[in-house]
N, C-alpha and C positions, 0 to 999 in steps of 0.2 A: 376289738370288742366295741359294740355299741349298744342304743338302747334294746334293739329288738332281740342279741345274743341275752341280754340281762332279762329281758321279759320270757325268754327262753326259759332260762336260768329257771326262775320262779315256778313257771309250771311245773320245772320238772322237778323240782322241789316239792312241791304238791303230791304231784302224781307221777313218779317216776315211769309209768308204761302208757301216759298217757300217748294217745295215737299223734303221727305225725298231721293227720287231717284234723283233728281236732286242736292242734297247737295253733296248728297254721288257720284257722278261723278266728280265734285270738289274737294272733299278731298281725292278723294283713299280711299274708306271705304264702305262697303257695307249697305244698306240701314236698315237694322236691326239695326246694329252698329249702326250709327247715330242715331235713334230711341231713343237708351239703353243710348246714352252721351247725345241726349238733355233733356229725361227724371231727366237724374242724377243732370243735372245743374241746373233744376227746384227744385229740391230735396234739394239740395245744396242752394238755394237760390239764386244762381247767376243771372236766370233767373227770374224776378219777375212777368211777365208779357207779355204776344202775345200781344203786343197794337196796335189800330186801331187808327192811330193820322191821325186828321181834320187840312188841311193846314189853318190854323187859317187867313194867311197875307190878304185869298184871302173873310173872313169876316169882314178885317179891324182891326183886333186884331194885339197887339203886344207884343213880349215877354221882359220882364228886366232881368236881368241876376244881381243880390246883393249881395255881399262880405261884410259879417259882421266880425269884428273884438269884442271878446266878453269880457268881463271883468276878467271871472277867464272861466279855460278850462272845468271845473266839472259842469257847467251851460251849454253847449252846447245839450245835449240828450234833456233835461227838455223844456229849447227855443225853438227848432228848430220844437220839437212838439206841441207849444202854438202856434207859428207863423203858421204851417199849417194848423191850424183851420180855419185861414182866405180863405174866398171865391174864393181869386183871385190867390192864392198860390199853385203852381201844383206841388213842389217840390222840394227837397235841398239836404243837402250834410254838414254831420258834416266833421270836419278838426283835423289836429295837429295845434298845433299852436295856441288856442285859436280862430279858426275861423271856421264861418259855412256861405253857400251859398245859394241863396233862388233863384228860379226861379217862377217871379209869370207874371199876367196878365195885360193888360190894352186895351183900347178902346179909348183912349185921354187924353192930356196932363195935362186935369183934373183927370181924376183917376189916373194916374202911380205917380203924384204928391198926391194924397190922400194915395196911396198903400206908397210911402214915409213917409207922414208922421205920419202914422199905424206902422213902423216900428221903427222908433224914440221914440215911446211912452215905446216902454223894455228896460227898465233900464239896461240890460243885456247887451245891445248893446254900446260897445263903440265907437264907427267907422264906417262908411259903404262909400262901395264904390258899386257906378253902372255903368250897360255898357246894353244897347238897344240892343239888337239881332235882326240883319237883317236877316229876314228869304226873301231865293228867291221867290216870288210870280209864280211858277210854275203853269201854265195854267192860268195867268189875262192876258194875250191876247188874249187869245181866250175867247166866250162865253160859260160860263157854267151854267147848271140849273141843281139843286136839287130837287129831286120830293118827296114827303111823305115817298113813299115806300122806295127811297133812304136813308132818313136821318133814317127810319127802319130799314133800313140793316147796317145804320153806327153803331147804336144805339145797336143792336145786337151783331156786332163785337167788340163794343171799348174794351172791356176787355179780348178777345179771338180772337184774328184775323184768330186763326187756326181752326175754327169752319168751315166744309163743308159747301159747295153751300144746300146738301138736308137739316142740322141740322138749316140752315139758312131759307132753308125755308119751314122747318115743326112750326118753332119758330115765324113766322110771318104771315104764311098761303100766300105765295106767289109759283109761280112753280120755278120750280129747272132752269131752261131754264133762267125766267125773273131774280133771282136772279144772277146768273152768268154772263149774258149780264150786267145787272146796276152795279156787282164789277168793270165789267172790265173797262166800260164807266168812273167810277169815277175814277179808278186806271190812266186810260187814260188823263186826265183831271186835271189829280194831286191835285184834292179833298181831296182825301186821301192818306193815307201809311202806310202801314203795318212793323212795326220795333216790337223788345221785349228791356219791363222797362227791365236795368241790377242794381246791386247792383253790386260792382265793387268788395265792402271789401267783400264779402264772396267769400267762399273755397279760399281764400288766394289770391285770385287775386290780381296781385303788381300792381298799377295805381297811374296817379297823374296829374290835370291840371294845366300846365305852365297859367297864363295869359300873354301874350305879347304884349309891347306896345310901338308904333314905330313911327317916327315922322312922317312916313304915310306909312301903305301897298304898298309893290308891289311885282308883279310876280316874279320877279329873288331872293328875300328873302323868298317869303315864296317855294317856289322850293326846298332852300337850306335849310329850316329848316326840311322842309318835309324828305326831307335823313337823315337826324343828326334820326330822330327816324325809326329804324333799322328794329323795328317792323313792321311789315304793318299793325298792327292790332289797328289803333286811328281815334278820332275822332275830328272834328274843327268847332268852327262855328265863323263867322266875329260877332266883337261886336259893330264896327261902323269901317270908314275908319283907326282908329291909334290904335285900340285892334285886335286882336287872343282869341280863349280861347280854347285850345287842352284839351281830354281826352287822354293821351299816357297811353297803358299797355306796363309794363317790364317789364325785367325778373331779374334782381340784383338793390338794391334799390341801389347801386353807379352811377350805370346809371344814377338816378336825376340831382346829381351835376354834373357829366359829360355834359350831355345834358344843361343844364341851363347854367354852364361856355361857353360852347361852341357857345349858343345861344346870349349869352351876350357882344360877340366879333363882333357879325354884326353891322356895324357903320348906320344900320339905325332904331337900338334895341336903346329902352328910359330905358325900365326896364321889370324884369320877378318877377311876383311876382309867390311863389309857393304854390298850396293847394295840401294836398295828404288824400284823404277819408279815415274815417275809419267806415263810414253808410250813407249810401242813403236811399233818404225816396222818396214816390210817394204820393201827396196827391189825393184826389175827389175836384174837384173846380168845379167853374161854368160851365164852359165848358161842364164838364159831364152832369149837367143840361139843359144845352141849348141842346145838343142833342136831350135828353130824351125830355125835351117838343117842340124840331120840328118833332120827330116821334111821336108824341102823337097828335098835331094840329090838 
């Protein structure tokens, strides 16, 4: 892994379909190249997946974001894959430190309180802490509709976002034209997005999620945190007004405490707590069902 797989990384991040010629104008790499590295990251396991993610907020879904603290650290592999059996559960993140992270679903204050206390029942679990992920409702101002063939072409992509317009729709029996117009429309509309699952621990990828938590957000803190990681290559999502939760990749694991000390001087920082993966896991939840039976309807 170097800088240019990590600048990789990022685009496709972005744009999971984006073209091989279009990446490689970006990186300084010629499109073959690019080809031959993102193949390898696949290979490698870093890549786990081209995913086609359903802006869930704009179905009224929402996501939790669960830090378990676990009784002894040799029970985390075994947990973390009984817990993803559940329905609602898209995915986690073993830890050091006796801890592991669940990112699961809910639809109202009654189930993300049912998904709690589904999670209470593993004796394994010592601790948990939760934080609601505000996802932007990207395109609910504007009016959007879903049409059959559409939730078909999500339904087709969710697990291969880099599937062409013709394999799209040889696979649905649509023309190549209507398929292409309905990506765009959706793409447009922020229905959907095309990103890739990473695994973070393979081919040695150095990573680590600060959680940060503030007596309340604002612009001129998170500006300055945003420089302290050096990398350009992370990711953040708000977990309500007074959470952060970063993915930072780095390059010398001193970096951590570095970053962390330095984070922990801003006077309007409460605390950082730290996880540093060492497996990512993706589960099939409902979601992938709801899909599949709105393109089936």
């Amino acid at each position: 892994m170097d800088q240019k797989d990590l600048q990789i990384l990022r685009l496709l991040l972005d744009d999971g379909r984006e073209s091989y010629e279009k990446i490689s104008r970006k990186v300084d790499l010629n499109p073959n190249t690019v080809k031959i590295r993102i193949n390898k990251l696949v290979e490698m396991g870093v890549i786990k997946r081209f995913a086609t993610q359903l802006n869930i907020s704009l179905f009224n879904i929402s996501v939790c974001y669960s830090l378990f603290h676990t009784t002894e650290d040799n029970v985390k592999t075994e947990l973390i894959e009984r817990i993803g059996q559940m329905p609602e559960v898209v995915g986690g993140v073993a830890a050091i430190d006796n801890k592991i992270s669940i990112v699961h679903l809910f639809r109202s204050d009654a189930e993300l309180h049912e998904n709690l206390e589904k999670f209470k029942q593993f004796k394994e679990v010592k601790s948990m802490e939760n934080y609601i992920l505000l996802i932007p409702r990207i395109g609910a101002s504007q009016k959007f509709k879903v049409t059959k063939n559409d939730w078909r072409i999500i339904n087709a992509l969710k697990d291969d976002c880099r599937k062409t317009e013709i394999e799209v729709a040889d696979e649905i029996g649509l023309s190549v034209k209507t398929v292409k117009r309905r990506i765009s429309h959706l793409r447009n509309k922020g229905i959907i997005r095309f990103m890739i699952d990473l695994d973070t621990a393979s081919g040695n990828l150095l990573t680590y999620n600060p959680i940060i938590k503030f007596k309340k957000i604002n612009s001129e803190d998170l500006i300055q945190i945003n420089k302290m990681f050096n990398n350009p290559f992370y990711i953040w999502r708000i977990a309500n007004e007074e959470t952060m939760i970063y993915t930072v990749f780095i390059e010398h694991l001193r970096e951590i405490d570095e970053q962390i000390a330095k984070i922990r001087q801003i006077d309007n920082v409460i605390d950082v707590i730290k996880i540093i993966p060492t497996r990512m896991y993706y589960f099939k939840s409902w979601i992938d069902d709801f899909i599949q039976e709105k393109a089936e309807e």
